[in-house]
Backbone as ProteinMPNN parsed JSONL, in Angstrom:
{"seq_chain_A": "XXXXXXXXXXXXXXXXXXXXXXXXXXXXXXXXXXXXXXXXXXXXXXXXXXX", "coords_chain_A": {"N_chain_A": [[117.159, 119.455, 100.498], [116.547, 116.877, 98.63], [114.526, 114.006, 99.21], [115.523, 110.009, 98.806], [115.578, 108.185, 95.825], [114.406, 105.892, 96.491], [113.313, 105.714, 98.435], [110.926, 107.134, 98.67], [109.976, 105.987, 96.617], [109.192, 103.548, 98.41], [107.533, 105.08, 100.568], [105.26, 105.524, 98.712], [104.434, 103.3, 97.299], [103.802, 101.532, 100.003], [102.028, 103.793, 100.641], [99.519, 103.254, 98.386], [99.113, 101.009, 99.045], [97.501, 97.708, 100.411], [97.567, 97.77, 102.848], [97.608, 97.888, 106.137], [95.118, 101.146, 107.659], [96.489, 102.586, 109.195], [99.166, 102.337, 108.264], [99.543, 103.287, 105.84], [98.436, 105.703, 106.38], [101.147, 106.74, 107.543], [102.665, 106.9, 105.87], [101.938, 108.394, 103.772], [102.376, 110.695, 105.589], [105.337, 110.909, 105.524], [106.019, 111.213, 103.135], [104.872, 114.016, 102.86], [106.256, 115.246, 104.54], [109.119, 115.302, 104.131], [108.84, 115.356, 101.574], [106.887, 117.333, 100.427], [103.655, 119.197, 99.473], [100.551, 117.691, 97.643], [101.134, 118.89, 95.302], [103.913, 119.284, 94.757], [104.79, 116.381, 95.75], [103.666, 115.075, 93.15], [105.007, 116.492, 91.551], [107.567, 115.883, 91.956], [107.652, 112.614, 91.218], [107.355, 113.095, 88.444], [109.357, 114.082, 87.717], [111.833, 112.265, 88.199], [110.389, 110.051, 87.376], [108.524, 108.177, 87.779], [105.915, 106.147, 88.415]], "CA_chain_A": [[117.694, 118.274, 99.848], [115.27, 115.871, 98.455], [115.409, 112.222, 99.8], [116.304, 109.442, 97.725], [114.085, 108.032, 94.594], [113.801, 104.447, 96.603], [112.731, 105.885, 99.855], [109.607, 108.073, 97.959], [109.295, 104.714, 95.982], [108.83, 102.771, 98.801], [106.389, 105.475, 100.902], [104.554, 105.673, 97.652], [103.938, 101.599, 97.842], [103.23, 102.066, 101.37], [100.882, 104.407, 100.462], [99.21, 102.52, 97.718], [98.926, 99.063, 99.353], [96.049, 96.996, 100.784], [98.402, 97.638, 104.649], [96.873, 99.107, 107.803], [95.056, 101.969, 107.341], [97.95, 103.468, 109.804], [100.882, 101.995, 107.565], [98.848, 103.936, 104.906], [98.768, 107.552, 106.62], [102.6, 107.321, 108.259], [103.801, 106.616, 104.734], [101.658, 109.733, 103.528], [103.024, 111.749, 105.969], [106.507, 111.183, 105.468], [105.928, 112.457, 101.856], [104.246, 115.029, 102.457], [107.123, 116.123, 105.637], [109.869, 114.996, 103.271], [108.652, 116.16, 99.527], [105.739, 118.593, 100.134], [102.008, 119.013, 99.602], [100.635, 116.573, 96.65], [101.592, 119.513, 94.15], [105.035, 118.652, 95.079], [104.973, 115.081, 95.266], [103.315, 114.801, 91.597], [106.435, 116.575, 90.463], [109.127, 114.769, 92.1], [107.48, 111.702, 91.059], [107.347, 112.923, 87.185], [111.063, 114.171, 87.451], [112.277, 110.91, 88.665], [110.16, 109.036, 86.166], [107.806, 107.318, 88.964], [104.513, 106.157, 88.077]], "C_chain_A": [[116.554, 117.262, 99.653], [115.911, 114.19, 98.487], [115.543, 111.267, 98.635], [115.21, 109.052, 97.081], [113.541, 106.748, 95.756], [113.34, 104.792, 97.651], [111.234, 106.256, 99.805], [109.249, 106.718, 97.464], [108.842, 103.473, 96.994], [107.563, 103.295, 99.891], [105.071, 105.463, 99.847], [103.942, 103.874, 97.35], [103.208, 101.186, 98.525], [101.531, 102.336, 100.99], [99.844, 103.967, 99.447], [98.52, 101.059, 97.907], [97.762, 98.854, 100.022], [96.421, 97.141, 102.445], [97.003, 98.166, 105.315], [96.064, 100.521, 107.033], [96.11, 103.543, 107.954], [98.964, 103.501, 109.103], [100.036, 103.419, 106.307], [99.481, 106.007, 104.804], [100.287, 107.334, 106.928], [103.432, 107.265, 106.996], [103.26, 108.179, 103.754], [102.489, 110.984, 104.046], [104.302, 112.177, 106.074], [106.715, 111.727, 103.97], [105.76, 113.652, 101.864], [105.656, 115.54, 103.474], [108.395, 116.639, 104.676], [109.928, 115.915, 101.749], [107.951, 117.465, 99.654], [104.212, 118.069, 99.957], [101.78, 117.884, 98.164], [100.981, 117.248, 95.224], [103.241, 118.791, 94.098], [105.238, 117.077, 94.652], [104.966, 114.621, 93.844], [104.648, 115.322, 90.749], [107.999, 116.16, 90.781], [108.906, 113.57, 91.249], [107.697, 111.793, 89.224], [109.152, 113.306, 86.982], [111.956, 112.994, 87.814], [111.97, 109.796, 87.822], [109.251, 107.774, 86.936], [106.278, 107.639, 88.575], [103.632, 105.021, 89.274]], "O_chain_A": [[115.768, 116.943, 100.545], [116.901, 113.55, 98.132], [115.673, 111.744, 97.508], [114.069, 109.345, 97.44], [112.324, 106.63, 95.901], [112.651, 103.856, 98.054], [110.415, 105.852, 100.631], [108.189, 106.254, 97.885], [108.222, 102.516, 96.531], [106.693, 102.484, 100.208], [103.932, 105.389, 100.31], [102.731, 103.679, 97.241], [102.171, 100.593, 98.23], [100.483, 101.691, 100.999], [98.841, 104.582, 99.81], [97.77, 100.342, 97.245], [97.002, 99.8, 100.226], [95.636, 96.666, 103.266], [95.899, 98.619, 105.015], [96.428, 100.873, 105.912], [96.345, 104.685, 107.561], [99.731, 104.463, 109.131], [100.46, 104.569, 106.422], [100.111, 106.835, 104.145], [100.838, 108.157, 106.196], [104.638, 107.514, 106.979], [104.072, 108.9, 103.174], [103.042, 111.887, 103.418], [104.644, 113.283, 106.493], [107.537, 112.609, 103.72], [106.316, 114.423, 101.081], [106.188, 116.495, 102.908], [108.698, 117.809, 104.445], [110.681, 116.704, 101.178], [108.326, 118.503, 99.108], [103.728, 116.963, 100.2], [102.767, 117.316, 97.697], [101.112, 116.584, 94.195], [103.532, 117.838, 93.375], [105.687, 116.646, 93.59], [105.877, 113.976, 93.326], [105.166, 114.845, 89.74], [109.065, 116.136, 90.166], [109.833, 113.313, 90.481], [108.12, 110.798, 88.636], [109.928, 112.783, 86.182], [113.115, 113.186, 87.445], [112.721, 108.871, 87.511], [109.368, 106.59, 86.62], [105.652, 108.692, 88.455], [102.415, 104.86, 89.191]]}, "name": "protein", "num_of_chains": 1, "seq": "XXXXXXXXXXXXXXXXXXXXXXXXXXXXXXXXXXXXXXXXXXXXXXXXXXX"}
């Protein structure tokens, strides 16, 4: 089951932001636990419509 768009949209923020370099990885790694490797991610993110 794949988690919800705003949860990915908000690790993906996370992961993105100027934070911690900890807030950084724990928001990585719940993507990657969650979605998959970054093949994965890249295509949730285009099926969802997330840039």
């Amino acid at each position: 089951m794949e988690p919800p768009v705003v949860l990915v949209k908000t690790w993906l923020s996370l992961a993105w932001s100027n934070e911690d370099q900890d807030i950084k990885e724990r928001a990585l790694k719940m993507l990657e636990e969650k979605v998959g490797d970054h093949k994965a991610i890249a295509a949730y993110m285009e099926k969802h419509g997330i840039r």
